[in-house]
Wavefront OBJ file of the C-alpha trace (Angstrom):
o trace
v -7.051 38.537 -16.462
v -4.895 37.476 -19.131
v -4.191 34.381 -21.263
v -6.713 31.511 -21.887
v -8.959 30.080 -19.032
v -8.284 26.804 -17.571
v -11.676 25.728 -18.594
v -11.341 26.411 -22.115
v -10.718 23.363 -24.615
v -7.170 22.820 -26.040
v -6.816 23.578 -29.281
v -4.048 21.692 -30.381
v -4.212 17.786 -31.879
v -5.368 15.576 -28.795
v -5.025 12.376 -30.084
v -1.527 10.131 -30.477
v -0.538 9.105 -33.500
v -0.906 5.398 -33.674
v 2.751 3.495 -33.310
v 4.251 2.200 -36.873
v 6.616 -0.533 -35.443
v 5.678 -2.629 -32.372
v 8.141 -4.445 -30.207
v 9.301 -8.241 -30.410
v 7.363 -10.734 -28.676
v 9.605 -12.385 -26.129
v 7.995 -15.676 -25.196
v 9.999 -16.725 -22.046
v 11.441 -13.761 -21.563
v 11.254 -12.741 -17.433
v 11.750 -8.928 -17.701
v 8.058 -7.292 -16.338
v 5.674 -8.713 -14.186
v 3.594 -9.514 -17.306
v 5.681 -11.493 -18.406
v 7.127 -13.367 -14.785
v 3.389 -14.022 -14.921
v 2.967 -15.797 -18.442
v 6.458 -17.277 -17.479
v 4.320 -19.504 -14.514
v 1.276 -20.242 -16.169
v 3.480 -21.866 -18.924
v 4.959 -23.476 -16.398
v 2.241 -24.526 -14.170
v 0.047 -25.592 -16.871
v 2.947 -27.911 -18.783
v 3.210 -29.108 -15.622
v -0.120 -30.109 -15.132
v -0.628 -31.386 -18.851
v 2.559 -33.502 -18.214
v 1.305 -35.164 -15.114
v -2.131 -35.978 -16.367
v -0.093 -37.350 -19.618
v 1.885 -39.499 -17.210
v -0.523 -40.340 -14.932
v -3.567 -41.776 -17.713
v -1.112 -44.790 -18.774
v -0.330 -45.397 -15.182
v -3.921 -45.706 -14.524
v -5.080 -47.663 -17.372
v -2.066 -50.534 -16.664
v -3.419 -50.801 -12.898
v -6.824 -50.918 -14.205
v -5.688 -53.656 -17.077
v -3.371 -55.791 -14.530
v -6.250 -55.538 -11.733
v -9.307 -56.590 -13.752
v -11.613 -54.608 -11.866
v -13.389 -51.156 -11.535
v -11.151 -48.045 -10.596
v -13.790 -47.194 -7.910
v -13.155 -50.871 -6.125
v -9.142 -49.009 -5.845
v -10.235 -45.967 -3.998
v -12.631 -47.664 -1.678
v -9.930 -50.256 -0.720
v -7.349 -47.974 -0.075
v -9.730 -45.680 2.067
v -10.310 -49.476 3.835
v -6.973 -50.131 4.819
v -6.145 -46.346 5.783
v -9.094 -47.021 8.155
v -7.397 -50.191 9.201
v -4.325 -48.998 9.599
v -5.904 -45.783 11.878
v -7.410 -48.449 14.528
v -4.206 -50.448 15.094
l 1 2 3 4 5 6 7 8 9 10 11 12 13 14 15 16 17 18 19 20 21 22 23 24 25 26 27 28 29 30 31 32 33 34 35 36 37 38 39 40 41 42 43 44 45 46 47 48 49 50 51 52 53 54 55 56 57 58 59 60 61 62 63 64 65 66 67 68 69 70 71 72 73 74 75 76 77 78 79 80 81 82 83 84 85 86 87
């Protein structure tokens, strides 16, 4: 048998060298999957954050121009969907 065994350790240097320069970050950038990822959870959440934004003064005005509790709006409306079913 010659040479080294498979089972022997390797003698050379094992472990990388640590990188000196990293890449650019790339915010909305839709190159890897990583990224087409991040991409829609920008975009979901904005999306989200921008309808509860829009939808808070919409509720407070029918609130204010109603005069009464925003539970008394949900239970009507369920009334006349009921209503509306039976017709």
């Amino acid at each position: 048998m010659s040479g080294a065994s498979p089972y022997e350790p390797p003698r050379g240097a094992i472990t990388p060298a640590p990188p000196t320069d990293y890449g650019e970050i790339k915010l909305l950038s839709v190159r890897s999957r990583l990224d087409r990822m991040r991409y829609i959870g920008c975009s979901v959440g904005l999306g989200v954050l921008v309808n509860r934004a829009g939808g808070l003064p919409g509720g407070v005005a029918t609130v204010l121009e109603g005069g009464g509790d925003p539970a008394g709006y949900l239970v009507g409306g369920m009334e006349r969907a009921r209503e509306a079913g039976q017709r």
